[in-house]
ROLOTOR-746509 format. One record per residue (C-alpha): residue in one letter; x, y, z. Coordinates in steps of 0.05 Angstrom, whole numbers, plus 5000, padded with zeros to 4 digits. Layout:
N
AXYZ
...
***
This chain:
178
X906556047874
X906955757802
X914255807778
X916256237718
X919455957652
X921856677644
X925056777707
X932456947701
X933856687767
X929256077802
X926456317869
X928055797928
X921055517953
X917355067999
X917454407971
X923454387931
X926453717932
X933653567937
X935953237871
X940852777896
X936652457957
X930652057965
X925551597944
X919251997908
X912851677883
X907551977836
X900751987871
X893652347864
X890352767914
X884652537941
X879352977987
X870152838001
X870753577978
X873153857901
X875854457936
X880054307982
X886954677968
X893654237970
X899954617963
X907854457956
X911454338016
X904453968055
X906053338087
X900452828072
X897852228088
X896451518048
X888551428036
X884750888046
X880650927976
X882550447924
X884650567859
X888650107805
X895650337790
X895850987843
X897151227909
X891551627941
X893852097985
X890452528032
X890653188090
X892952918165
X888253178203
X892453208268
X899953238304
X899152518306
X896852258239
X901551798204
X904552318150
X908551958098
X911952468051
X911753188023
X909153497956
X914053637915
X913654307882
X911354367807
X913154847767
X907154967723
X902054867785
X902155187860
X894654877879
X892054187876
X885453967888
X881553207885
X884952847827
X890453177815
X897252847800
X903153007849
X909252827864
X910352537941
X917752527968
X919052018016
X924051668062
X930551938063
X928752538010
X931653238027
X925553798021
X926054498040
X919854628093
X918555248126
X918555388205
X913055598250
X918955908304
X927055818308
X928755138303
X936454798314
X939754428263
X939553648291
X932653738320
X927053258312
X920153528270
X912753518270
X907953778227
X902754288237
X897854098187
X893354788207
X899155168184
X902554738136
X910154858172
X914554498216
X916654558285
X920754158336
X917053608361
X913253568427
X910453118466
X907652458424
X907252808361
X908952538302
X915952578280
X916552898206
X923552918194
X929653198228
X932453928211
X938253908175
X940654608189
X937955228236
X931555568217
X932356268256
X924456508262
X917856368232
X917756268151
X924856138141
X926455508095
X929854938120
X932354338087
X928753768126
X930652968129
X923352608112
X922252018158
X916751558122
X911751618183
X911651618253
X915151248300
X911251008344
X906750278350
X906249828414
X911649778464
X915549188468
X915848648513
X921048748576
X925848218580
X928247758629
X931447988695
X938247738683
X940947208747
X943847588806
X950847488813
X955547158867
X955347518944
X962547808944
X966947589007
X965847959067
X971748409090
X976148319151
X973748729211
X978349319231
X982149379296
X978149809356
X980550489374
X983450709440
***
């Protein structure tokens, strides 16, 4: 939904970012097909075209993909196809997203890119972001924490087993009874 310049009050909607938190970076939308729809408020990915001077980002295409931000809403466009300019917020920004179910303030997020809302995460999903306040059903806006991408990689080695201490003493036997 394109935003007004008319409007006497601004509607609240998905993809509004926080003012006072984040990192953002301007980036252009990249997709094999010219009509592929983007909207505000869709986590995306990095691509892996080059271009001079621009990020490329693209769709996840899964729970698991390595999502690295949110499109910011514009107010002059609500759809954006291959080439368009957007604006990506990042680590640490403050977005509202909307909810697939009730979520609890505090709880960790993935992204259902089929859907293009949040839920708490499952499983080895990727973590989004964490909820920064209780989202009672499906479609209600929540402000959401935006991790850069997920946590995950390859496990790390197990240390050492640390010495076994000293054998304590052994205690005196007790006396026999009658």
């Amino acid at each position: 939904m394109a935003l007004n310049q008319n409007q006497f009050k601004m509607t609240t909607v998905k993809g509004t970012k926080d003012k006072s938190t984040g990192v953002v970076i301007p980036a252009e939308i990249y997709d094999a097909s010219s009509t592929t729809e983007f909207v505000a408020g869709e986590f995306v990915c990095i691509g892996s075209t080059t271009a001079p001077n621009v990020t490329k980002v693209i769709k996840g295409t899964g729970l698991t993909s390595a999502y690295v931000g949110v499109i910011v809403t514009d107010a002059l466009k609500a759809s954006f196809y291959s080439g368009d300019k957007v604006t990506v917020a990042m680590l640490g920004s403050v977005v509202l997203m909307e909810a697939s179910a009730a979520i609890t303030a505090g709880a960790s997020l993935q992204y259902a890119y089929d859907t293009k809302k949040v839920a708490t995460q499952t499983a080895s999903n990727t973590i989004v972001g964490i909820a920064l306040e209780n989202a009672a059903a499906d479609t209600d806006l929540l402000r959401v924490l935006v991790f850069q991408k997920a946590i995950s990689g390859a496990t790390g080695a197990t240390g050492a087993t640390g010495a076994t201490g000293a054998t304590g003493a052994t205690g005196a036997t007790g006396a026999t009874g009658a």
